[in-house]
N, C-alpha and C positions, 0 to 999 in steps of 0.2 A: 363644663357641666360636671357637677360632681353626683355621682350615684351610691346609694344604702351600700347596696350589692353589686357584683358582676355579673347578674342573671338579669332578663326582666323581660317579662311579658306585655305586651300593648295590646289591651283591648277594649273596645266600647263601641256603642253605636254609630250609626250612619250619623257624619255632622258630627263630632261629639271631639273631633282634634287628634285625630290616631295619626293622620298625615303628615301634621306639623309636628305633632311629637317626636315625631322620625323622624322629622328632616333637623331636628336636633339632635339627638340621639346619635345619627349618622356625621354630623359636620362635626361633633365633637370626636368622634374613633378618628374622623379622615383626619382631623389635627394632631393626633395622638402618636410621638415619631416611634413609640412601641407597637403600633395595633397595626394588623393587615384589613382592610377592608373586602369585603367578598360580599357581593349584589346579587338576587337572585329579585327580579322583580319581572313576572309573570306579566303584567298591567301597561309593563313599557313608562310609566308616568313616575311614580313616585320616587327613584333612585333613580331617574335617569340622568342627572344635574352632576352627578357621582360615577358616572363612567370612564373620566378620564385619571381618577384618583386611584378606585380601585384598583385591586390586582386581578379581581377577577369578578368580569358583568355578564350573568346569564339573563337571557331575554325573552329567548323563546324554547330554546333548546334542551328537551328531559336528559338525555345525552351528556349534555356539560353541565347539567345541573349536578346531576349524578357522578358526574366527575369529580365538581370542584366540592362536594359532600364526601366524594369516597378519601381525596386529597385534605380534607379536614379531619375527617374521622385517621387515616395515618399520621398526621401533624400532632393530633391529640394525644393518641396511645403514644407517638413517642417523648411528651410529656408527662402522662403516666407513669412511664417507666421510671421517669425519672425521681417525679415524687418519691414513687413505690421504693425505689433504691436510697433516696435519704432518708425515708421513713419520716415523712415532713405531710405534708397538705398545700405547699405550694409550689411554682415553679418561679426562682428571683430572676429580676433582669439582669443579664449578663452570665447566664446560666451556658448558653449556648446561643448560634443564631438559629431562633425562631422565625425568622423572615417562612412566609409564602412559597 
């Protein structure tokens, strides 16, 4: 699947394909042998087909959700860092490992 951007928002109405959307969206990251996968599916239904892939499936838990958020938000800034020190806008692969 190839995307505009690396951002993107999913929404629309009830019935309208927001499910399926995902369940592409997500089978393309879990093939991706750069991407980490991280589930946060409150519903139990829509990522659950993805819990053996991911690195990390929240399900019920505000606790581990808040974990595996707090554990992205430091993954992140220590890419920050790194831009900010090349003075760049991206982070190349093979920069470091990024793994999870």
């Amino acid at each position: 699947m190839q995307l505009v951007g690396k951002h993107v928002l999913l929404a629309g109405s009830t019935g309208a394909g927001k499910a399926r959307a995902l369940a592409l969206l997500v089978a393309a990251v879990a093939q991706d042998p750069h991407a980490t996968l991280v589930t946060l599916d409150y519903k139990r239904v829509e990522l659950a087909r993805w819990k053996d892939v991911a690195a990390v499936t929240v399900r019920d838990s505000i606790e581990v959700a808040l974990a595996a958020l707090d554990h992205a938000d430091q993954w992140m800034q220590e890419r920050y860092a790194v831009v900010e020190e090349r003075e760049t806008d991206k982070v190349r692969l093979g920069d470091r490992s990024w793994s999870w």
